[in-house]
N, C-alpha and C positions, 0 to 999 in steps of 0.2 A: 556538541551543538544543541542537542537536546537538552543538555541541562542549562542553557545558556537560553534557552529559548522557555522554561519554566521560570526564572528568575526572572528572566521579563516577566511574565503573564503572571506573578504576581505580585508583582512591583507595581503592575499597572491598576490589579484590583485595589492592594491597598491603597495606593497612591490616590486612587480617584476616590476612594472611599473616604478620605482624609480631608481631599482637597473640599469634595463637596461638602463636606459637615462643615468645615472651616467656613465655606463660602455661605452656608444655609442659614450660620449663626452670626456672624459679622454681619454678613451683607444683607440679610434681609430677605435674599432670592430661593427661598424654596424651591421654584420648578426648575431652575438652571443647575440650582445643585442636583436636586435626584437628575437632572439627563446627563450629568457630568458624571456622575455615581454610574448611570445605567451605561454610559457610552465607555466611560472604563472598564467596569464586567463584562462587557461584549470585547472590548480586545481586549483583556488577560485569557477570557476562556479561547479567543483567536488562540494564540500562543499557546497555552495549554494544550489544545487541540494538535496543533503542528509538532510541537515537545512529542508526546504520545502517537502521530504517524511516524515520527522519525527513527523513535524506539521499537517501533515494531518494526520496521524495514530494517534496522540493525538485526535483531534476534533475526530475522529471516534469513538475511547475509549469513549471518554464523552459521544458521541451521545446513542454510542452503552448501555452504563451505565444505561442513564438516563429510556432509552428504557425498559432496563428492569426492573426498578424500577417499571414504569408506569402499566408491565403486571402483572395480578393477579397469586398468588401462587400458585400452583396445590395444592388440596385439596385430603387428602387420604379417600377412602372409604371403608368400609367393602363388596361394592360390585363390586370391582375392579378386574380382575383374576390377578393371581400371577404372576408374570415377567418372570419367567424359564419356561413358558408354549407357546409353540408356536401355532401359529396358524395353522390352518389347510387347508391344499393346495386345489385348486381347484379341485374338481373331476370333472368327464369323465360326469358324469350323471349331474352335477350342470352347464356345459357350455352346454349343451343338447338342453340348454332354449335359447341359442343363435343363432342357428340355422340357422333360416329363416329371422335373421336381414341384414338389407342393410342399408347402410352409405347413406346419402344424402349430398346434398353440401353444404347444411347449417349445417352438424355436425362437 
């Protein structure tokens, strides 16, 4: 898809780059050609642009792929708690113990 979308964007530059000399020299029209020129470069480098996010969102995929090939499975245990059990909030009495803590500048 990416490379399908660089082929456009420069199909488009040259194409508009072509059409407008053509049109600049025939027709007489200077400023219609350069905006024809200019509105071409502007979508080829479109496409170019989307070409090169798609590529890199590729290479990610892989990376991201391989990555996880790489990590080990989670392994189930019989002494796992069950999923639909939440944990239990902090109480009044469990921060109690924090008390008389003081932050230093190196924490």
């Amino acid at each position: 898809m990416s490379r399908l979308l660089q082929i456009i964007g420069f199909v488009f530059i040259v194409g508009s780059l072509l059409a407008g000399t053509i049109q600049g020299i025939y027709g007489g029209e200077w400023l219609a050609a350069l905006l024809q020129i200019l509105g071409g470069f502007l979508a080829g480098i479109i496409f170019l642009a989307l070409a090169l996010i798609l590529e890199r969102l590729d290479e990610n995929r892989a990376y991201l792929e391989e990555l996880l090939e790489r990590t080990d499975k989670p392994v189930a245990s019989a002494t796992s708690r069950p999923v639909h059990v939440r944990p239990k909030a902090k109480t009044k009495t469990a921060l109690e113990s924090l008390k008389d803590f003081k932050m230093n500048a190196k924490d």
